[in-house]
N, C-alpha and C positions, 0 to 999 in steps of 0.2 A: 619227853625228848631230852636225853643225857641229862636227868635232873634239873630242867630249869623251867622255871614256873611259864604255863603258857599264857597266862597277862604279859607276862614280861615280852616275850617269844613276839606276841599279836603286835607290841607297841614297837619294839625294835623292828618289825618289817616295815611297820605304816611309814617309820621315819628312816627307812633307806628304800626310796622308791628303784624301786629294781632298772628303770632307764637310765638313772643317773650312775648307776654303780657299776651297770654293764660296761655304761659309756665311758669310764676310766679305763678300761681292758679294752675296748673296742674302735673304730669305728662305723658309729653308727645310723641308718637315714633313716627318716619315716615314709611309710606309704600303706595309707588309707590309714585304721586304726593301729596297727601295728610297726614294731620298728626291727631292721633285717642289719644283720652285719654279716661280713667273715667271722667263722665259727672262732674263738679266742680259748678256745679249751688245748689245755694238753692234748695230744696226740691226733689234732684232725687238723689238714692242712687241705684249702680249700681257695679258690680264687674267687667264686661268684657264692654271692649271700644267699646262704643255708640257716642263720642262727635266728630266730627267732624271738623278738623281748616284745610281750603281753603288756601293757602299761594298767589295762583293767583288772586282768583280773591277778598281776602281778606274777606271772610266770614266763617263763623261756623254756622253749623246747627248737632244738636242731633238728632239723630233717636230713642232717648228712651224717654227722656220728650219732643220731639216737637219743641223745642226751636231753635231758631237759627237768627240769624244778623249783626254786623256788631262789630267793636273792641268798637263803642261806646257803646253799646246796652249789648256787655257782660260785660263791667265794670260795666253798672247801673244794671244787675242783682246778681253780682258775691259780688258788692262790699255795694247793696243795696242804690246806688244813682237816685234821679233825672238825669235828662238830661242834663242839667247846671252843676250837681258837678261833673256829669261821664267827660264831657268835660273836665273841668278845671283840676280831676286829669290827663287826659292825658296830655294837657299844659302842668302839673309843668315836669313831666316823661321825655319831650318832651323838656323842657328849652324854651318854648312858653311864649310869653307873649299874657294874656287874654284880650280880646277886650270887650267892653260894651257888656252887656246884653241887649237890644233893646225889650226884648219881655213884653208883659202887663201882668204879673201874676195876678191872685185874691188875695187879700188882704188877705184870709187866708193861701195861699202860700206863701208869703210875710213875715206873721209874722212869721210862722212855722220856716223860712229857717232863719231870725236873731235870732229868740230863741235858735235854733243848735248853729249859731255861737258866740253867746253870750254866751252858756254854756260852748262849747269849751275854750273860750276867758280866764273865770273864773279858769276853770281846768288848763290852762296853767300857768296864774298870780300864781295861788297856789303853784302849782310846783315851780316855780322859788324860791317864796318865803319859801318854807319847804328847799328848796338847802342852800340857805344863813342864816338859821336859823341853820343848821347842822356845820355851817364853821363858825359861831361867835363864843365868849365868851362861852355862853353856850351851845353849843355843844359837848362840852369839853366830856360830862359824854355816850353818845350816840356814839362817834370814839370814846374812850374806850372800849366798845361793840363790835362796829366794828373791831379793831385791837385786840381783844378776840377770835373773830370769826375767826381770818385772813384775813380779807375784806381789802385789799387796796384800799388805796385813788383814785388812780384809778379807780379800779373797781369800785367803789363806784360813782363815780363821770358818767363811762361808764350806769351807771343804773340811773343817777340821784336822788338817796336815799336822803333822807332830813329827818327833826327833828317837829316834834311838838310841838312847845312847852309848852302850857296850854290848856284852854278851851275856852279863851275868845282871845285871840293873833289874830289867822287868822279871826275871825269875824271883828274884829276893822280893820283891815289892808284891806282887802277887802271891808268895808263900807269907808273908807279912800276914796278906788280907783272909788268909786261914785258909786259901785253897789247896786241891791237891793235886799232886805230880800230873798222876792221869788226868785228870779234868783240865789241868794246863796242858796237857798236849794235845788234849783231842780235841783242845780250841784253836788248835795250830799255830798258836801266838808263838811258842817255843819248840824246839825239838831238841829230839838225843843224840848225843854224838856217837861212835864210835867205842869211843873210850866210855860210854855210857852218863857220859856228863849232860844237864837240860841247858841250854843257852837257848839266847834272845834269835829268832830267825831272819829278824832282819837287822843285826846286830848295826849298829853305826850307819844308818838309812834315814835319808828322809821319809817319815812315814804317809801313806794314803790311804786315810781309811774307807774302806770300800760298802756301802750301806743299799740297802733292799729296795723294794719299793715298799715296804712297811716301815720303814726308818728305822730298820736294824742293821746292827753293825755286823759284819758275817764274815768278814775278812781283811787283811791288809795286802799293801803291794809296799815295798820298800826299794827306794829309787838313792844310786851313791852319789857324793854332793860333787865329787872332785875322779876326775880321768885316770888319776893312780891307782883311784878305787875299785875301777872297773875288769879288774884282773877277778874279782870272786862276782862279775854278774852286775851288768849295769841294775838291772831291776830283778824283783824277786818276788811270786807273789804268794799267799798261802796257799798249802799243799791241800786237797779236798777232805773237807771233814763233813761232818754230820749234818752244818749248817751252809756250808758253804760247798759250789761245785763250779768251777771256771768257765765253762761250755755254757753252762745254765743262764749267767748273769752277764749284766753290761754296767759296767763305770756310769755312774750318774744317774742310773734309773730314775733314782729317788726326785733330783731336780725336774726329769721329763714328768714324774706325778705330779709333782705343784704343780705345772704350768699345765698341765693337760688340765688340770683339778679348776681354774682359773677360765683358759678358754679355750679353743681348738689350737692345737698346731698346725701349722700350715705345712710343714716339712721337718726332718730329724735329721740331723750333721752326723754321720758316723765315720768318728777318725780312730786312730789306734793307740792313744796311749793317754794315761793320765796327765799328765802334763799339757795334751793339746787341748783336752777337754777344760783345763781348769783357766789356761789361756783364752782361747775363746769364750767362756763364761765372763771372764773379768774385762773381755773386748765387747759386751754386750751380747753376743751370741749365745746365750743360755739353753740351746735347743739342742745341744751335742753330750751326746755320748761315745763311750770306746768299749772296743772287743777285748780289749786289753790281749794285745799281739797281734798275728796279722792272719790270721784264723778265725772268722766268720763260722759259727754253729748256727745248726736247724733251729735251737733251743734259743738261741740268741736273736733271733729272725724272729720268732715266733712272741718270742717275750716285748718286743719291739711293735709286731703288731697289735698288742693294743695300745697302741697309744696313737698309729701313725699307719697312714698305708704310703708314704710319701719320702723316701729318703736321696739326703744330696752325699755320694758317697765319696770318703775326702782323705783316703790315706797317703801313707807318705809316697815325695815323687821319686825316692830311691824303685831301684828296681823288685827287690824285697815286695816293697811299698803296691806295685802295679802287679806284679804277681796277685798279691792278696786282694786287688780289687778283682780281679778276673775270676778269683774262687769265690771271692762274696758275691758276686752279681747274680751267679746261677741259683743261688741259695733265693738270693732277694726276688729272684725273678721267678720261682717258684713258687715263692708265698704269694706270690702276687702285688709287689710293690711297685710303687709308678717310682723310677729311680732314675735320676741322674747323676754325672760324674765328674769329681772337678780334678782338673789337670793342675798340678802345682810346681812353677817352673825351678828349676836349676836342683832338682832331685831335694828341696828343703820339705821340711813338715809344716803341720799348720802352724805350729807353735814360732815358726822362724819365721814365717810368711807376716804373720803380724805384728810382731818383731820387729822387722824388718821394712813392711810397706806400707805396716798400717791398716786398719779398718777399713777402708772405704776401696783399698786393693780386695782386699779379702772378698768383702760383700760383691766385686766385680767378676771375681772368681767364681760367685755360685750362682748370678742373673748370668753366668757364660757357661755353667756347666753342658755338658755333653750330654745328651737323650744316651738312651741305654743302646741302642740300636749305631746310632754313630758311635760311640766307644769301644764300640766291638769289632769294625768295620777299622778303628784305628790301631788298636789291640793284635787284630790279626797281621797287619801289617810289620810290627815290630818283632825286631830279632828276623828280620827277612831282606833279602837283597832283590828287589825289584827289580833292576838291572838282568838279573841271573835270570833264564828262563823258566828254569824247574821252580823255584820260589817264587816266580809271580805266578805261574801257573797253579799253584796250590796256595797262591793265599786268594787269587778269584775266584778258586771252587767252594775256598770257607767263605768266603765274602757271600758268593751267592746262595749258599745255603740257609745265611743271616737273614737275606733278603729276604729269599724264599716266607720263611715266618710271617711276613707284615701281611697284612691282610688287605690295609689301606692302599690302595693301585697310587696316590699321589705321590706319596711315602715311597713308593718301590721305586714308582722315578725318579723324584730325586736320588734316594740311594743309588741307583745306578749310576745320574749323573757324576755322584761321588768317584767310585770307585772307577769310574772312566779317568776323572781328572787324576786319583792313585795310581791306576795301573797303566793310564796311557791306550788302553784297549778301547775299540768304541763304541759306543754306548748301545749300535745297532748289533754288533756279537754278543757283547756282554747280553743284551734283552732275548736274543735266538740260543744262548746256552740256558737263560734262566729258563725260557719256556721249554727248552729239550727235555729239561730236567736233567741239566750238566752241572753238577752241587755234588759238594761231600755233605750227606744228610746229619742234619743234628738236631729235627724237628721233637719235641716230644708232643705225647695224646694227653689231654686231660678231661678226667671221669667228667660229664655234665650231668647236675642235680637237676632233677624231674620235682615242680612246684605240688607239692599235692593239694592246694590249694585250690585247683583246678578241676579234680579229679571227682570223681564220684558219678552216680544215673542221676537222670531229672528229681527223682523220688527224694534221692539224697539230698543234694545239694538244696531240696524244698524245706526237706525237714531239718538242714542246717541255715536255712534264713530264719524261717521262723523261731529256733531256736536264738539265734545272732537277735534278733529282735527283741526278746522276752531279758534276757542275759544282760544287752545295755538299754534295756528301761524305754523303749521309744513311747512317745505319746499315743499311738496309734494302734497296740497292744493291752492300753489297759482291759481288765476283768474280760481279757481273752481268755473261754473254756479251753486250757491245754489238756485238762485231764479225755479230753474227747478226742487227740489225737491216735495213735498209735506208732510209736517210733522204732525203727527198724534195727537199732544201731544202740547197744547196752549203755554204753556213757551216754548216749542222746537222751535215753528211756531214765538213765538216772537223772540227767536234771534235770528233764521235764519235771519229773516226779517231785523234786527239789522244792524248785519253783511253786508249784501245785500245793505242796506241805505251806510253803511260807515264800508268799509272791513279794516280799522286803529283801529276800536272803540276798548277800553284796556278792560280788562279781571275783573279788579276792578271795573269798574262802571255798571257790569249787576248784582251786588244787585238791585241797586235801579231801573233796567227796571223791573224784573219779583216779588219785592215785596219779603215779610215775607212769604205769601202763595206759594211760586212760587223756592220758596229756596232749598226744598228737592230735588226737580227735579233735580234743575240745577248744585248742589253739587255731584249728581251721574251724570249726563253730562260732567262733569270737570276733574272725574275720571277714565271714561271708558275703557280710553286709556292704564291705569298702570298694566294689567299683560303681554302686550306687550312688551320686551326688545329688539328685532330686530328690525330693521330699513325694512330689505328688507320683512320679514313676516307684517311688522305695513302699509307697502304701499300696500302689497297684500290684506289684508283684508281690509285695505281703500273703494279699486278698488272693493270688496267681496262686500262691505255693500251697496256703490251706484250702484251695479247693482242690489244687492236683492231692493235695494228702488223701482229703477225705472221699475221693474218688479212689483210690487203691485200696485204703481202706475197705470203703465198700464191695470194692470188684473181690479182695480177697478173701470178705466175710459170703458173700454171694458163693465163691468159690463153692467155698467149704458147707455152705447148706445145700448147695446141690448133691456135692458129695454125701454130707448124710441124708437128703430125700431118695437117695438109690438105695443106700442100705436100707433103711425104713422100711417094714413089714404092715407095723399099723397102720388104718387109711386113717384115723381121724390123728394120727401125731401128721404122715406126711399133708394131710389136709394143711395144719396148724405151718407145718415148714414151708409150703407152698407160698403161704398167705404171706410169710414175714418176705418169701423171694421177692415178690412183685411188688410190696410195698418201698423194699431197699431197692430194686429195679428203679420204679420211680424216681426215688430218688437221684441215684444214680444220675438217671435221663435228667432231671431238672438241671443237676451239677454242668 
């Protein structure tokens, strides 16, 4: 496997137990031996738990995209790594030390993989050196700003904020450090003018450097200290390069890993700019990040699911500000987020709200925010003259169409109540339009995953208990003859087989007997066992499933002797086929 010793391979799994790794990207609940989340992979977006995490025998396999392998195999999906970087982040996780890479890549993999870490390299040198441009001489006018703002040194310091100083400064200091033009640019740090000159991109900004959920540095955002500034661009962030893509990532990811990495979250603050987020960190609220603008992505929802299915959405109360909640909502309410919304008075940001009223305002702010369903019911209403007939009449038909959606009858009446006391209409028309089905529609369908856990004939699901049995070791399976079964189903037949070779073999190493192909199966063999909680009912149906086996068994071999006692010419072979019928008959009958 890409040259690296498989000791190494075995030992770096045992010590990244694949629940605990998932459960950084996910979350996720147990039931019976297994644990389910929303699928957290690129490209499958799903509301009810499809994903699937093995704790035995340490695999995950989805039953909505397909997907499924092993804790390295979801890092290099989850995290968008090769095979090599998937390892190596579990080493660092791991406190592993990396052993040579042995394998012969092609030389265009080769350069690809030092161009990443050469860009990296550049991003990091920068950062340090924007830190130490912040804390000289002239930094002076920029912690000015920052203690304007109430940014402690601290805090400032926990973000790593730094100073730009001109346009030419970081270009000279970086050519110093022997790099080259192109690798400065394609780390976005600098760009080319016109006149073909490289300058500093975020020339004279306070800088913010924008870091991964792997604690890498991938970009900045450069914010100007003073209102005169604001003629070339309050804020500016880097332009999308190789390692970096705006859509993709969220402000502070890295902080929501620690704390996920620590304990659950109960909820994630999503506001819009660096400055709110670094605000409420230093207010105690450490559980926010930003879109950085007011443009919520799929990609940006998605990378937030795993950490949270839970967010308190908190942009600015300009109008800008509520536009962008109304775009993110639909997004969040697709992934399937439990969301609520906080109303921030007199059009201020979070950043002034704390400011201004203080902590224990703030925190009143989001034990009061607005369910997703009331926000929208307020939403509709704005920018509309109630008064006017035509405008109430088309904000009831959206109103009711909101309605419509809830499925909870308590829910709908309140809502109704609501929108009686907005629109003045009463609550008995408004309930005779909802049930007409008098709504401007805006319901959407979503796909439901069918459990295959469920699924299968008596036969089957016999021969995946007893399977489930042998696989996690129960008492009441020892020195069972498996080799006497007959299994219907090629992955079942391989591990019986398994088993039978060497009845010790661990429960982790039948990924790599039955393969990627071979996964679905055996992740519903593993579970079979779990609506069983008795012990003396889990041994009776044991005993249930190996006699229904060895009865099909039999009826199938009965089959098939009948079948060749017709063909049979000779009388003493059909004699001899005879004899075996009636004795497996017997049998049979006693079963």
């Amino acid at each position: 496997m890409a040259g690296i010793d498989e000791k190494f391979l075995s030992e770096l799994k045992s010590k990244n137990n694949i629940v605990d790794v998932v459960g950084r990207y996910a979350v996720i609940k147990r039931n019976g031996s297994n644990y389910w989340a929303c699928c957290p992979l690129p490209g499958h977006n799903e509301k009810t738990p499809s994903f699937s995490i093995n704790e035995n025998g340490q695999f995950y396999k989805c039953f909505g995209c397909g997907k499924g392998g092993d804790v390295i195999t979801f890092i290099e999906e989850v995290e968008s790594l090769d095979f090599y970087g998937a390892v190596k982040l579990l080493a660092e996780n791991a406190k592993m030390e990396m052993p040579e890479d042995n394998s012969k890549d092609d030389e265009t993999t080769k350069k690809n993989k030092e161009k990443l870490e050469k860009l990296h390299e550049i991003l990091n040198v920068t950062a340090h050196y924007y830190v130490n441009n912040l804390y000289s001489p002239k930094g002076e006018k920029a912690k000015a700003y920052l203690q304007k703002r109430g940014i402690s040194t601290a805090t400032a310091k926990a973000f790593g904020l730094g100073l730009s100083l001109g346009y030419e400064e970081v270009y000279n200091y970086l050519k110093s450090k022997g790099y080259s033009d192109q690798d400065i640019l394609d780390s976005g740090v600098c760009q080319r003018t016109q006149k073909g000159n490289i300058i500093d991109a975020y020339a004279g900004r306070l800088i913010v450097p924008i870091i991964n959920s792997l604690g890498k540095v991938i970009a900045f955002g450069g914010r100007v200290l003073e209102k005169k500034d604001e003629a070339f661009g309050k804020y500016k962030n880097t332009q999308d390069t190789r390692v970096w893509s705006k859509k993709r990532n969220l402000y502070a990811i890295n902080n929501l890993k620690a704390l996920k990495n620590n304990s659950e979250l109960p909820y994630v603050i999503m506001v819009e700019g660096y400055m709110d987020v670094i605000s409420l960190y230093q207010a105690g609220f450490k559980n926010a990040v930003a879109s950085m603008g007011t443009s919520l992505t799929l990609e940006q929802a998605k990378l937030l699911k795993r950490y949270t299915n839970k967010v308190v959405v908190c942009y600015d109360g300009d109008s800008a500000g509520q536009d962008a909640t109304l775009r993110s909502l639909s997004i969040f309410e697709n992934e399937g987020f439990e969301i609520t919304v906080m109303s921030l008075p007199g059009g201020k940001d979070p950043d002034e709200i704390i400011r201004d009223y203080g902590v224990d305002y703030y925190q009143k702010l989001i034990d009061n925010a607005e369910p997703l369903i009331d926000f929208k019911l307020t939403a509709l209403a704005r920018g509309k003259n109630l008064k006017n007939v035509m405008d109430k009449r088309k904000f009831v038909l959206e109103s009711l169409a909101v309605i419509k959606t809830v499925k909870d009858a308590f829910l709908r009446e309140e809502l109704l109540k609501k929108l009686r006391d907005m629109s003045g209409i009463t609550y008995e028309s408004l309930k005779r339009d909802l049930e007409d089905g008098k709504t401007i529609d805006a319901e959407t369908q979503e796909t439901v995953w069918k459990n295959p856990i469920t699924s299968g004939n008596g036969d089957e699901r016999a021969e995946r208990f007893i399977l489930s049995a042998v696989i996690n070791k129960r008492s009441y399976v020892e020195d069972f003859p498996l080799e006497d079964l007959y299994f219907s189903h090629p992955v079942r037949t391989m591990i019986a087989d398994t088993y039978v070779d060497d009845p010790d073999f661990k429960a982790d190493k039948l990924f790599e007997i039955v393969g990627e192909e071979g996964l679905e199966e055996l992740n519903v063999i593993m579970v079979s066992g779990d609506n069983i909680f008795d012990t003396n009912v889990e041994v009776k149906y044991f005993k249930d499933c190996v006699t229904q086996l060895y009865k099909t068994n039999l009826e199938s071999e009965i089959k098939l002797l009948n079948e060749e006692y017709k063909k049979e010419t000779d009388l003493e072979k059909r004699r001899q086929i005879a004899l075996i019928i009636s004795k497996k008959t017997s049998k049979l009958l006693e079963l």
